[in-house]
C-alpha positions in Angstrom: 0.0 0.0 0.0 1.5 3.7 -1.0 2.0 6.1 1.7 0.1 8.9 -1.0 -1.7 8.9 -4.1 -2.1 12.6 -5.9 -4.6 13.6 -8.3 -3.7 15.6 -10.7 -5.2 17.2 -13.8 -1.9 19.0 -15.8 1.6 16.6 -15.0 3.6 19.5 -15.7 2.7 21.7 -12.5 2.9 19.1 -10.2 6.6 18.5 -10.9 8.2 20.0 -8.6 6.1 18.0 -5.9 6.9 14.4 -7.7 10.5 15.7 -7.5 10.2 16.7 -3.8 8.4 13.2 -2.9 11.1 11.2 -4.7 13.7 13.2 -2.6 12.0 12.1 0.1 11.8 8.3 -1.0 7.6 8.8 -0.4 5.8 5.7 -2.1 3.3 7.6 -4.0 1.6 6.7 -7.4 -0.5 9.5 -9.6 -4.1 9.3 -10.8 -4.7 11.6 -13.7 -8.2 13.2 -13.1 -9.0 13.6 -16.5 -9.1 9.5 -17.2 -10.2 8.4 -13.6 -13.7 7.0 -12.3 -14.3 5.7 -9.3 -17.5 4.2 -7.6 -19.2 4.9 -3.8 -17.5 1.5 -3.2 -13.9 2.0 -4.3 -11.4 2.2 -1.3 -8.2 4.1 -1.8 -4.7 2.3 -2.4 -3.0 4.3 0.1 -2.7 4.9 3.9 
């Protein structure tokens, strides 16, 4: 399980936090909001 998951609509301006997060070693993953769905049932993948 990832410690974060970010939404994010344009990959370019969150750059700079993906960089900082790698820095850090944070086990994140990215969901692009303009391609996700989710249902009342769906349980996030991270803590």
């Amino acid at each position: 399980m990832r410690d974060l998951i970010i939404l994010f609509e344009h990959p370019e301006w969150h750059e700079p936090l993906f960089a900082a997060l790698k820095k850090r070693n944070v086990d994140f993953s990215t969901i692009d909001l303009k391609v996700a769905t989710y249902g009342e049932d769906d349980l996030p993948e991270a803590r």
